[in-house]
Structures are given as structure tokens and as C-alpha cells.
C-alpha positions as CSV (number, residue, x, y, z in Angstrom):
1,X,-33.1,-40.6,27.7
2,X,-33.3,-38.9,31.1
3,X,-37.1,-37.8,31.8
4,X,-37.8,-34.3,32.7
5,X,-39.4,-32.9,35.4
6,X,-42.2,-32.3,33.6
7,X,-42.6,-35.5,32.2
8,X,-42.3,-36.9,36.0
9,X,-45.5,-35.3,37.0
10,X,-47.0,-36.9,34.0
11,X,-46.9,-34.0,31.8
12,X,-46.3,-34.6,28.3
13,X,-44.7,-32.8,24.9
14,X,-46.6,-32.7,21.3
15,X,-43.6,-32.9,18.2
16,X,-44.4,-29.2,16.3
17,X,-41.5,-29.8,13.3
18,X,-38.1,-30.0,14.9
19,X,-39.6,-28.8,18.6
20,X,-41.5,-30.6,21.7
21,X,-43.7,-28.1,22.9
22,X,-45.3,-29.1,26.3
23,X,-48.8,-29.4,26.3
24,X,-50.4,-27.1,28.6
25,X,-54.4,-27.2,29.8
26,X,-55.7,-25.0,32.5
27,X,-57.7,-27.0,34.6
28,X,-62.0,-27.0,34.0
29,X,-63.8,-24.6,35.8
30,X,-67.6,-23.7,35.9
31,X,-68.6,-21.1,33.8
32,X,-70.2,-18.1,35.8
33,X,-72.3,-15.6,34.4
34,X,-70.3,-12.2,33.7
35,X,-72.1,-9.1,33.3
36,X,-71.5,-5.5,32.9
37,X,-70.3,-4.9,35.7
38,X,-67.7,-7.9,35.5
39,X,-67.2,-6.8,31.4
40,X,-66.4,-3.3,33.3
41,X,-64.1,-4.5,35.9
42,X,-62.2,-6.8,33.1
43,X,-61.8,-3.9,31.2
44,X,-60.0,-1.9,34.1
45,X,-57.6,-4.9,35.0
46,X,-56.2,-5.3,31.2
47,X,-55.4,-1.2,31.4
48,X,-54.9,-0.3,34.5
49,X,-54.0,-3.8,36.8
50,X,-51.7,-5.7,34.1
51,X,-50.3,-8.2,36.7
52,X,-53.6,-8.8,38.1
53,X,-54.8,-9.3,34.8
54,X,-52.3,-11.6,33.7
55,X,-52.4,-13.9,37.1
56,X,-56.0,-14.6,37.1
57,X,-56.3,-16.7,33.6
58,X,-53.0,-18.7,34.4
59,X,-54.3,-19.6,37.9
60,X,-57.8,-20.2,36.4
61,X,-59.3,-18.1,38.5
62,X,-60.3,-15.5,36.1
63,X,-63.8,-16.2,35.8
64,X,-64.7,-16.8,39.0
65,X,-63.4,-13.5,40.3
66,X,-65.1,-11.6,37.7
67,X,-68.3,-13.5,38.5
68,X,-68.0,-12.6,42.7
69,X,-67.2,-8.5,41.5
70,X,-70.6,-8.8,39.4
71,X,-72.5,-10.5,41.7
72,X,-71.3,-7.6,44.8
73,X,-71.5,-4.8,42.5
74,X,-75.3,-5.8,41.7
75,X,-76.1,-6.5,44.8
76,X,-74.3,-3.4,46.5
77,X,-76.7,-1.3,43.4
78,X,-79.7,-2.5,44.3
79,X,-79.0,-1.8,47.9
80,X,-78.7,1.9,47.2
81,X,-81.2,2.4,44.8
82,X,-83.3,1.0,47.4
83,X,-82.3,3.4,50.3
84,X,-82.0,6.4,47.6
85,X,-85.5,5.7,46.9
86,X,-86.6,5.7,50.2
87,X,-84.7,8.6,51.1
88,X,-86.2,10.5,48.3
89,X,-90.0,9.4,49.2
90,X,-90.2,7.6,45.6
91,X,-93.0,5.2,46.2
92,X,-95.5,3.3,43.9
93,X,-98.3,5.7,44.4
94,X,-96.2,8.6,42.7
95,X,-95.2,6.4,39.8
96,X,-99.1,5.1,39.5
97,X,-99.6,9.4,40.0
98,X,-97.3,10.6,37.8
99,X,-95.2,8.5,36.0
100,X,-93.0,10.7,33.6
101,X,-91.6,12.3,37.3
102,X,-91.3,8.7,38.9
103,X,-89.0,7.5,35.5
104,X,-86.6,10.8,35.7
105,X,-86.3,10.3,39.4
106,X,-86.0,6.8,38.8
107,X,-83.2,7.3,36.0
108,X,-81.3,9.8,38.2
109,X,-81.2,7.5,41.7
110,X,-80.0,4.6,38.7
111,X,-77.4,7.0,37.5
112,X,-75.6,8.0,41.0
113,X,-76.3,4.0,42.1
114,X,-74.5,3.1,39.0
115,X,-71.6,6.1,39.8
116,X,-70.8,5.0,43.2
117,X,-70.5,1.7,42.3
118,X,-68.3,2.2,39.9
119,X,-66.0,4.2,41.8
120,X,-66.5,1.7,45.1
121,X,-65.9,-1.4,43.3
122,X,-65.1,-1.7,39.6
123,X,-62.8,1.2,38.7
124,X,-60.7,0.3,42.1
């Protein structure tokens, strides 16, 4: 019998009743840490970027891609809540002054760093 072109690259078929199915393995990859901000993005390409979505596991590039996004995002959010804070004059002597302003401040910079993000990288 005739091989296919399949089998020519050396793939190979697994009997399932009266069918060959061929046996398909995505290639090992190193798993990367994923954090929210990857979980976020993730979440945006299975809604809103189907094709994107569907590419990146077939090509076995998903989880590095979502690793690179989390990686930026955090580093992009702690870049601006580093300039927001020295834009606002927050500095260790209020928080060791008054600690109940330096948290609220702190949470609201957090809040807008986390925003812009958001709308810069992972909702894009």
C-alpha cells in the first residue's frame, strides 16, 4: 500500500475501531509563568481575537506569548507607579508619618497603574 504523505515525514496513525486517526503532538515547550495579567490578556483573545486565539496553541506558541505580555505589562506597572509616585511626592517618610493616607494614595496610583495598563496592553 502506497504511503502517505504523512507517513513520509515519519508521522504515524493509531487504529480507533474502523478509523486511522493520525497521531498529533505539539512539540515540548518550557513552561513560563502566567500571571494575571497573561490570565487577563487570555481571556480577551478567546472573546474578542478568535483567530489569534486559535493560532497560538497549534503553533505552540501560546504560552510563551502570554508569558512576554505578563512580563511587559508588570514591568510597564511598576514603571508608572513609580513615576506616579514621584509625581505625587509619595515618599517613605509620609508612609512612616501617616500611614492610612500613604495606603489610599498608594491604592489609587495601583488603581490608575493597573487602568492604563490594561487599556495599553491587555485589552488591545
Amino acid at each position: 500500500m502506497k504511503k502517505t504523505i504523512f507517513e513520509e515525514i515519519g508521522g504515524t496513525y493509531i487504529r480507533y475501531g474502523d478509523y486511522f486517526i493520525p497521531c498529533l503532538t505539539l512539540p515540548e515547550e518550557e513552561q513560563r509563568f502566567i500571571g494575571v495579567w497573561g490570565q487577563r490578556h487570555l481571556c480577551y483573545l478567546k472573546e474578542y481575537r478568535r483567530s489569534v486565539y486559535l493560532n497560538l496553541p497549534t503553533s505552540g506558541g501560546l504560552n510563551d506569548y502570554l508569558a512576554n505580555i505578563e512580563e511587559q505589562a508588570q514591568k510597564r506597572f511598576e514603571r508608572i507607579v513609580e513615576q506616579m509616585k514621584q509625581a505625587q511626592g509619595i515618599t517613605e517618610q509620609l508612609k512612616a508619618e501617616n500611614q492610612m493616607e500613604w495606603v489610599a494614595r498608594m491604592n489609587n496610583i495601583q488603581a490608575c497603574a493597573r487602568e492604563i495598563v490594561d487599556k495599553e496592553m491587555i485589552y488591545q
